[in-house]
KOLKOL-334033 format. One line per 8 residues: number of its first residue (from 1); their letters; for each residue x, y, z of N, C-alpha, C. Coordinates in Angstrom, 3 decimals, padded with zeros to 6 digits, always signed. Example, Ala and Ser with C-alpha at 12.3 -4.5 7.8 and 13.67 -1.06 7.14 Angstrom:
# KOLKOL-334033
1	AS	+013.190 -005.690 +007.800 +012.300 -004.500 +007.800 +013.200 -003.300 +007.800 | +012.850 -002.250 +007.080 +013.670 -001.060 +007.140 +012.900 +000.030 +007.870
END
This chain:
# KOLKOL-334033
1	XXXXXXXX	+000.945 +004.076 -001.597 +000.286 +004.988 -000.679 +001.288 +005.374 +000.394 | +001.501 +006.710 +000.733 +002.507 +007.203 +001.418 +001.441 +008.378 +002.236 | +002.386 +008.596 +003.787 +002.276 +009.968 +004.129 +003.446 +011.270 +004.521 | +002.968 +011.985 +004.414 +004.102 +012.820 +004.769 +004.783 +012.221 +005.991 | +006.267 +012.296 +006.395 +007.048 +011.424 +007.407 +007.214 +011.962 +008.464 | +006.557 +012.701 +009.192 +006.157 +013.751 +010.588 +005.903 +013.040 +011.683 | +007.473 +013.485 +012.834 +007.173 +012.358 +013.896 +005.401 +012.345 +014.385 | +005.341 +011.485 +015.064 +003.913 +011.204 +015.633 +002.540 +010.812 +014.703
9	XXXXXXXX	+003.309 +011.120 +013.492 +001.859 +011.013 +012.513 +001.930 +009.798 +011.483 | +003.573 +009.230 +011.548 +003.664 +007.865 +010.940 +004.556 +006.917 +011.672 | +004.273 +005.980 +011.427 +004.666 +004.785 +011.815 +004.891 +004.734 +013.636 | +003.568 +005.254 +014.494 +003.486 +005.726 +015.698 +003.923 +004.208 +016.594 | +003.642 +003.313 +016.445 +003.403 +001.929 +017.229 +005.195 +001.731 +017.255 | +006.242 +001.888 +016.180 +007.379 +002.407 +015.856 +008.160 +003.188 +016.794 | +006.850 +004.349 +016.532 +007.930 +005.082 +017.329 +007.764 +004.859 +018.712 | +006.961 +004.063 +019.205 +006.714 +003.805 +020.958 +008.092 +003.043 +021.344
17	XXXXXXXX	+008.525 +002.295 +020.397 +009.772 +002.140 +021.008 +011.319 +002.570 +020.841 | +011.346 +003.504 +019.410 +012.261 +003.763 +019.040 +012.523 +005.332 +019.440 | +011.437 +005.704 +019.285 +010.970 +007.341 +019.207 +010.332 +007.304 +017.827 | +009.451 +008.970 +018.364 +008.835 +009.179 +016.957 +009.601 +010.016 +015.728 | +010.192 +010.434 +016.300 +011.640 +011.132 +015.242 +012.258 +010.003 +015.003 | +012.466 +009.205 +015.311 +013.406 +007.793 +014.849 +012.856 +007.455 +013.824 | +011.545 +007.138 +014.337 +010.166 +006.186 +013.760 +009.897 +006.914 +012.465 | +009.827 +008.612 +011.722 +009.736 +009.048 +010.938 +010.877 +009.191 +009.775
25	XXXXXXXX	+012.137 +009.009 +010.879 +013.560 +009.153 +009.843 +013.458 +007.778 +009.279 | +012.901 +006.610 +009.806 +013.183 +005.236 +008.884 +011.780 +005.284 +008.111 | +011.146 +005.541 +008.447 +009.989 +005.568 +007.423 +009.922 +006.832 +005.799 | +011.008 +008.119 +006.144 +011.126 +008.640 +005.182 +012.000 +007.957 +004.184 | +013.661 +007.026 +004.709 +014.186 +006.903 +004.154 +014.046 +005.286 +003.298 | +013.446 +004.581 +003.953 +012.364 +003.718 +003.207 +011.573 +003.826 +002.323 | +010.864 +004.788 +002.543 +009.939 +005.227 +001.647 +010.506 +005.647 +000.194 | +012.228 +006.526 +000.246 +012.829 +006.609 -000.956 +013.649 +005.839 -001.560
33	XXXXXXXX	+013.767 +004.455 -000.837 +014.228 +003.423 -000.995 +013.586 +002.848 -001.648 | +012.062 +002.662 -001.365 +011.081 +001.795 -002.055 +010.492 +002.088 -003.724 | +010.398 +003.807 -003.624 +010.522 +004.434 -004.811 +011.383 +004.106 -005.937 | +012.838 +004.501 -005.145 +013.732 +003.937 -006.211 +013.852 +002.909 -006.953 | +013.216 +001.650 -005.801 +013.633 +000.148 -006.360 +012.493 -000.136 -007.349 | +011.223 +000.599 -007.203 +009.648 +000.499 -007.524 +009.535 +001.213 -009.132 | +010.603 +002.071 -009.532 +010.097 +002.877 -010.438 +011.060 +001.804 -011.781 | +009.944 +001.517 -012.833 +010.173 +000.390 -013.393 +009.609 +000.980 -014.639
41	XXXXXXXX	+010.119 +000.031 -016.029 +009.061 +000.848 -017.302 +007.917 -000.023 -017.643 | +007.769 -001.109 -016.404 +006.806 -002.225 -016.676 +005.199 -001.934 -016.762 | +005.429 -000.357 -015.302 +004.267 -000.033 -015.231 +004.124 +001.412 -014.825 | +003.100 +002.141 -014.622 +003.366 +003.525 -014.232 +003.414 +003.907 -012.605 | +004.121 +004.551 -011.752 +004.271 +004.396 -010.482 +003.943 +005.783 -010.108 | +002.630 +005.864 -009.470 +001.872 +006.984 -009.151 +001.921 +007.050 -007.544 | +002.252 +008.453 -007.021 +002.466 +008.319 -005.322 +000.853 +008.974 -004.684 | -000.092 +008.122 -003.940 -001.112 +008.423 -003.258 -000.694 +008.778 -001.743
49	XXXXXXXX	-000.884 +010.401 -001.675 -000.248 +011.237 -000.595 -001.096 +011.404 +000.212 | -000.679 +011.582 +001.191 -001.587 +012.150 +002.543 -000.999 +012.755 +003.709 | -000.667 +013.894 +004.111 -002.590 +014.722 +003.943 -001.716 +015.308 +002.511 | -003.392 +015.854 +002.118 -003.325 +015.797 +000.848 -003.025 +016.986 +000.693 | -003.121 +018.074 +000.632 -002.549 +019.477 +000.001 -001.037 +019.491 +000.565 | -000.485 +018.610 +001.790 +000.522 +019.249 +001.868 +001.600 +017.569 +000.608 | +000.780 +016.462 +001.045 +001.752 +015.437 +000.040 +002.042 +016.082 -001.451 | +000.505 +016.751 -001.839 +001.087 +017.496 -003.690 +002.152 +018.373 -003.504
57	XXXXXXXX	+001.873 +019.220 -002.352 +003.238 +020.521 -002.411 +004.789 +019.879 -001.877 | +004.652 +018.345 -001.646 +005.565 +018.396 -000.868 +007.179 +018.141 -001.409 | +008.341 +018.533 -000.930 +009.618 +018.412 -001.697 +009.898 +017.006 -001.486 | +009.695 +016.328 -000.534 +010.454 +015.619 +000.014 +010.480 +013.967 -001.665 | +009.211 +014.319 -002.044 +009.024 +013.087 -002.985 +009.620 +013.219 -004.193 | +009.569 +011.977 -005.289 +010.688 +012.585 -006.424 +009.137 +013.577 -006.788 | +009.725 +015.020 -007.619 +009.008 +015.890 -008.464 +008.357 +014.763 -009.995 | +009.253 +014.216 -010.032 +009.002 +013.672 -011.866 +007.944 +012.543 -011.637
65	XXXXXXXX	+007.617 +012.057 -010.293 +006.555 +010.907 -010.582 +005.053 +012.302 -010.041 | +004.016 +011.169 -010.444 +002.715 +011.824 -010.622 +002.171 +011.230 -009.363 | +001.257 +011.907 -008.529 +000.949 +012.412 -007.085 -000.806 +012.169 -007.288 | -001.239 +011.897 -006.309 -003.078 +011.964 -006.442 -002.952 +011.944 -004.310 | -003.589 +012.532 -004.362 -004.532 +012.598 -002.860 -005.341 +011.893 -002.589 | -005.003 +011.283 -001.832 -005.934 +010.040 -000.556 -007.095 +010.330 -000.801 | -007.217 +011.531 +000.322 -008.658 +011.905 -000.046 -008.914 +011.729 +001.562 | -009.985 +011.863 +002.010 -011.076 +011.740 +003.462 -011.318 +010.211 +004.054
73	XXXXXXXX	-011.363 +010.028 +005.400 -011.813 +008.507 +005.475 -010.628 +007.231 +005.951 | -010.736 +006.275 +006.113 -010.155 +005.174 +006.628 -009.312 +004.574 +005.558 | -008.678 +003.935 +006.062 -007.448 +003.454 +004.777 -008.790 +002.375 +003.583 | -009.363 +001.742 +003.842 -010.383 +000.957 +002.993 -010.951 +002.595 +002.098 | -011.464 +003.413 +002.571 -011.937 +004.484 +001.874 -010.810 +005.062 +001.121 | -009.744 +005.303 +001.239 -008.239 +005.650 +000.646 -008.283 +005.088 -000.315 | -008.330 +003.834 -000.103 -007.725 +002.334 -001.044 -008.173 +002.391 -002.117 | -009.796 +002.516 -001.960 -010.743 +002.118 -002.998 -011.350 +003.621 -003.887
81	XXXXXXXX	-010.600 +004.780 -003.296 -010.616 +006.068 -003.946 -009.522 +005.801 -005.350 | -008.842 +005.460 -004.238 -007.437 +004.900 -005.910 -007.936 +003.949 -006.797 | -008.073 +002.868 -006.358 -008.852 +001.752 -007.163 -009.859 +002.664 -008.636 | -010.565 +003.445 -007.790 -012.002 +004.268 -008.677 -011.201 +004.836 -009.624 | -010.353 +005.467 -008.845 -010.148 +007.039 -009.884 -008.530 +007.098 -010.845 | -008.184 +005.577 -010.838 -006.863 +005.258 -012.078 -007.836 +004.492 -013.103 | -007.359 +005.546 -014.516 -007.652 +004.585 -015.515 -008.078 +002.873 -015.749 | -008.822 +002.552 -016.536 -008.696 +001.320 -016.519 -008.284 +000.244 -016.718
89	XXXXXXXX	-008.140 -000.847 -016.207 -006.972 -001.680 -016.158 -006.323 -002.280 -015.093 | -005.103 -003.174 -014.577 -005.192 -003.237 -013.542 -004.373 -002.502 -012.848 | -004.120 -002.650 -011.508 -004.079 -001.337 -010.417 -003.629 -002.494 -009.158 | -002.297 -001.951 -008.539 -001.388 -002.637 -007.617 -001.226 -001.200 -006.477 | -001.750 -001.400 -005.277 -001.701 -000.993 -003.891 -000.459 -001.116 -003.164 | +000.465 -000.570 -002.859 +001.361 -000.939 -002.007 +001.983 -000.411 -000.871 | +002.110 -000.765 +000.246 +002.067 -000.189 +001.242 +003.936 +000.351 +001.249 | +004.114 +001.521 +001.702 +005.580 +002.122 +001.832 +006.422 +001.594 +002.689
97	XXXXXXXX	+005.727 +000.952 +004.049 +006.307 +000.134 +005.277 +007.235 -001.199 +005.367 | +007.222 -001.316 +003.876 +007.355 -003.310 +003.744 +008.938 -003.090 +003.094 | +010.289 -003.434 +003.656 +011.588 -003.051 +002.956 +011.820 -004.332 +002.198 | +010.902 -005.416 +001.922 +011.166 -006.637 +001.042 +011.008 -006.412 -000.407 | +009.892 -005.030 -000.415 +009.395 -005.371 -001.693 +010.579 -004.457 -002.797 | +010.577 -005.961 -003.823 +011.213 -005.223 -004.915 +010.320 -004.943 -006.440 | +010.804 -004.509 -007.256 +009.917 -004.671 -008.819 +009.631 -006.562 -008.908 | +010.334 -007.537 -008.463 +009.634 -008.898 -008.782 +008.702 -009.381 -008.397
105	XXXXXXXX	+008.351 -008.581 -007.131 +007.333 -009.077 -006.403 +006.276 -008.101 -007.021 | +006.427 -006.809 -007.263 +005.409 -006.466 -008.013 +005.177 -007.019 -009.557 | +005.924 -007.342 -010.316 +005.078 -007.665 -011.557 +004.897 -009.418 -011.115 | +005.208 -010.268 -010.069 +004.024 -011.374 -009.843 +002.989 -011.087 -009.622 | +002.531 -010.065 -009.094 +001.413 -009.586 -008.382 +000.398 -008.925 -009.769 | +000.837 -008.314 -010.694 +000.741 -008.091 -011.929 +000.239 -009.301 -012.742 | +001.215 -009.997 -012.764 +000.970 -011.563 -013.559 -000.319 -012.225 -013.232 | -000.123 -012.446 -011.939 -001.535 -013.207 -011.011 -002.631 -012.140 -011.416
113	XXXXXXXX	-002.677 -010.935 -011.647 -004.156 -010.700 -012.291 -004.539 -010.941 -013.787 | -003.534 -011.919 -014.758 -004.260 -012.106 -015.419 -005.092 -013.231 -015.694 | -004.779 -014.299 -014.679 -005.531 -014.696 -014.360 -006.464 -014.762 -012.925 | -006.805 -013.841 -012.729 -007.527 -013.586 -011.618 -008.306 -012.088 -011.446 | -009.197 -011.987 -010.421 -010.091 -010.266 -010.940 -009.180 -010.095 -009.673 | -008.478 -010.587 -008.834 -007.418 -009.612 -007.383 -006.632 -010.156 -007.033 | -005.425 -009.861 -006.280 -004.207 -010.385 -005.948 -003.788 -009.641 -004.467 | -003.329 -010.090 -003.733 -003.323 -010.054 -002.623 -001.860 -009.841 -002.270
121	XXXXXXXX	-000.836 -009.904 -001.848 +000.597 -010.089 -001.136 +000.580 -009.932 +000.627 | +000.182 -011.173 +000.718 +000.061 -011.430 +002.484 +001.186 -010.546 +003.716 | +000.693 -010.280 +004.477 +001.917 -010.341 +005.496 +001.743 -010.954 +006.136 | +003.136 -011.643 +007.545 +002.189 -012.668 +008.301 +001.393 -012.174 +009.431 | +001.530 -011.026 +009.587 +000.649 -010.720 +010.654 -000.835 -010.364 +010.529 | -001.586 -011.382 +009.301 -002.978 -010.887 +008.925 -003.583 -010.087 +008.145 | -002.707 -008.991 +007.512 -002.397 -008.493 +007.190 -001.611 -008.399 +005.265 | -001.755 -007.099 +004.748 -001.350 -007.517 +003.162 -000.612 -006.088 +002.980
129	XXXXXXXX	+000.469 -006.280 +002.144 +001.495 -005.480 +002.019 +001.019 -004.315 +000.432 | +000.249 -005.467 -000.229 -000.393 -005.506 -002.025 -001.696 -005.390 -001.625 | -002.380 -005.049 -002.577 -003.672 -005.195 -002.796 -003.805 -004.805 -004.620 | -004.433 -005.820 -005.522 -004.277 -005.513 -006.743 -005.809 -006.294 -007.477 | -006.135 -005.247 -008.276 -007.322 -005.725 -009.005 -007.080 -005.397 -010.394 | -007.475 -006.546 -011.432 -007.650 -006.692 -012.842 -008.546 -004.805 -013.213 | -009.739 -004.777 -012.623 -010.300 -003.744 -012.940 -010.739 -003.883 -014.439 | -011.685 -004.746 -015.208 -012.118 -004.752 -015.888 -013.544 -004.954 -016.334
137	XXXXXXXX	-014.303 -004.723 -014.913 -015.502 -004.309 -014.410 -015.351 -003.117 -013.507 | -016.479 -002.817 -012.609 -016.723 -001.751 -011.776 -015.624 -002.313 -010.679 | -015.015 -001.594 -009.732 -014.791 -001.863 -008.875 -015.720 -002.341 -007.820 | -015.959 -003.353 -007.080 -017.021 -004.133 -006.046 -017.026 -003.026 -005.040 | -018.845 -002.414 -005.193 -019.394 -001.241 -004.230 -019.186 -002.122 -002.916 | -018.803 -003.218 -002.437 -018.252 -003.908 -001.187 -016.946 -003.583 -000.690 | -015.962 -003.987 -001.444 -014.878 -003.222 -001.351 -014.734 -002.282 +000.184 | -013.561 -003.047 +000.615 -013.178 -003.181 +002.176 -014.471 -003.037 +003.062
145	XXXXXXXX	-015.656 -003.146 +002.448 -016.988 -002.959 +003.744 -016.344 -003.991 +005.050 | -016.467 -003.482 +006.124 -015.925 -004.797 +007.207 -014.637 -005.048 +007.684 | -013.617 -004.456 +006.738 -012.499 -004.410 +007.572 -012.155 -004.044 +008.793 | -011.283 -005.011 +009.128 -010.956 -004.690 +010.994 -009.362 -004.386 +010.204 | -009.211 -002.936 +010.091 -008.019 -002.415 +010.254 -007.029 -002.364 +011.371 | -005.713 -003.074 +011.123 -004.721 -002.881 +012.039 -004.768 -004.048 +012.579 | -005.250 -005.236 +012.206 -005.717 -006.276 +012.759 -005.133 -007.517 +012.114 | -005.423 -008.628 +012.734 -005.221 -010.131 +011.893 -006.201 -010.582 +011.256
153	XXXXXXXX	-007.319 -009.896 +011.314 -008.329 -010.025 +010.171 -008.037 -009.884 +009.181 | -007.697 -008.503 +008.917 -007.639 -007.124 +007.757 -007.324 -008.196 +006.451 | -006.580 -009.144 +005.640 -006.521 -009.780 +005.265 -007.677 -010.756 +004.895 | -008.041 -011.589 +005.374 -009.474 -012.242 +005.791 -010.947 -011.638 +005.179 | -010.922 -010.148 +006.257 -012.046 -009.550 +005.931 -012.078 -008.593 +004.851 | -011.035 -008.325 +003.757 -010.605 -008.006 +002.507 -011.226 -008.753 +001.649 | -011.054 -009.547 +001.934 -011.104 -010.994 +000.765 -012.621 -011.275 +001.050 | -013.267 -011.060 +002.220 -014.661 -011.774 +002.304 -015.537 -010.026 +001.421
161	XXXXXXXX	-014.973 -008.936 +001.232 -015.454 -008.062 +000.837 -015.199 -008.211 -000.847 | -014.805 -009.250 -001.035 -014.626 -009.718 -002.595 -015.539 -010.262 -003.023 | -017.086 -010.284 -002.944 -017.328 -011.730 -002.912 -017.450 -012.218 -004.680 | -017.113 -013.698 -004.844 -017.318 -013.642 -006.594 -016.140 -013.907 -007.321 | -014.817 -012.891 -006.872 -013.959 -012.791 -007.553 -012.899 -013.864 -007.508 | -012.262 -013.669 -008.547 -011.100 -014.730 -008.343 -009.985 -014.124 -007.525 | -009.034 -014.888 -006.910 -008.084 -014.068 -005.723 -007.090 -015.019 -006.073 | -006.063 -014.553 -006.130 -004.500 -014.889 -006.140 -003.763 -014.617 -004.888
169	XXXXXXXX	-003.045 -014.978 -004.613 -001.863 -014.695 -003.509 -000.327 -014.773 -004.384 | +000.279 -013.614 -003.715 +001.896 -014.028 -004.088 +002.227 -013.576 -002.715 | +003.949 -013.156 -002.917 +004.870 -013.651 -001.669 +004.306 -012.759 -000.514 | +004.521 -013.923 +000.478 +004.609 -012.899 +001.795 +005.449 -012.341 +002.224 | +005.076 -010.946 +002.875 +006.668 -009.834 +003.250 +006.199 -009.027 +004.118 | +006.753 -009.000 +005.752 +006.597 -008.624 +006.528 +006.686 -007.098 +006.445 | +006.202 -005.806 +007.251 +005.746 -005.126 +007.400 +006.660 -004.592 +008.322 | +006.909 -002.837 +008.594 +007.322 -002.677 +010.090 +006.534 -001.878 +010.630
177	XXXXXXXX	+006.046 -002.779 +011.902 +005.107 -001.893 +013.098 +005.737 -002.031 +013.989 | +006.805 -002.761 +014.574 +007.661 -002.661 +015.836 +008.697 -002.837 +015.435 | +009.633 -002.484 +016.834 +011.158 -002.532 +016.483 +011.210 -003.895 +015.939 | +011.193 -004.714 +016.479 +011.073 -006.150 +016.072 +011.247 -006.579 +014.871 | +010.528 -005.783 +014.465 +010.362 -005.697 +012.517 +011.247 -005.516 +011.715 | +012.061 -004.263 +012.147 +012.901 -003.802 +011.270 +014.057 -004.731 +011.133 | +014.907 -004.882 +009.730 +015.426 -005.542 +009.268 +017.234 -005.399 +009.606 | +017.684 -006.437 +009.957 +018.854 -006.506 +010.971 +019.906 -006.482 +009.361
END
């Protein structure tokens, strides 16, 4: 899940200390960093854009991968639009912000759903970098009900919107929301 990289409109908490033109130039070039390292023949790597008419038209992403729109609503409403509307099977969430993640950490995250209906990839700030479901039932009409987004819940109250399922964890990998974050 990506958005277009427009100061003020991503990675804002970022740019409070860096600037928001700063804050958008590391978040674009991350973002094609993450692509690159992400595009694998293990699995298919689909980019969920936002906002949405301008992420389909937009140059900035590779042309050759396949694009779907967010859609309306809160990142839990985002999330679980994707979840619905990919074929069936399972289905790995990943946030563009996180410069740890490589293809290993995604196919653990892969692995852990076969034995399990979700998989998680923590951050430590409460927070999850992954979000991944088997998908071999309906997706749970619960599904993020209750999330405290942006929070040390968000994690927590994910998982309590599971109820039933089996849950996995793999690695934890920090996130960047402050300078702090970014990787020296």
């Amino acid at each position: 899940m990506l958005k277009e990289p427009h100061p003020g409109r991503v990675k804002t908490r970022l740019g409070r200390s860096i600037g928001m033109t700063a804050a958008a130039w590391w978040f674009r070039h991350q973002t094609r960093r993450l692509i690159r390292r992400l595009e694998d023949p293990r699995w298919d790597l689909v980019l969920a854009v936002a906002p949405d008419r301008e992420g389909m038209e937009s140059r900035i992403w590779p042309e050759h991968l396949p694009r779907m729109p967010q859609g309306a609503g809160d990142l839990g409403d985002r999330m679980a639009r994707v979840f619905r509307s990919m074929p069936p099977g399972p289905v790995c969430i990943v946030g563009a912000d996180i410069p740890g993640i490589g293809p290993q950490e995604v196919a653990r995250a892969f692995r852990a759903l076969g034995s399990s209906d979700a998989v998680f990839g923590p951050a430590p700030d409460g927070g999850y970098w992954l979000i991944g479901l088997k998908r071999v039932a309906a997706v749970p009409a619960t599904l993020f009900d209750g999330v405290r987004w942006s929070t040390e819940h968000a994690l927590a109250d994910t998982r309590v919107s599971l109820p039933g399922l089996r849950i996995a964890l793999v690695d934890e990998l920090r996130d960047v929301d402050e300078v702090t974050d970014l990787p020296q």
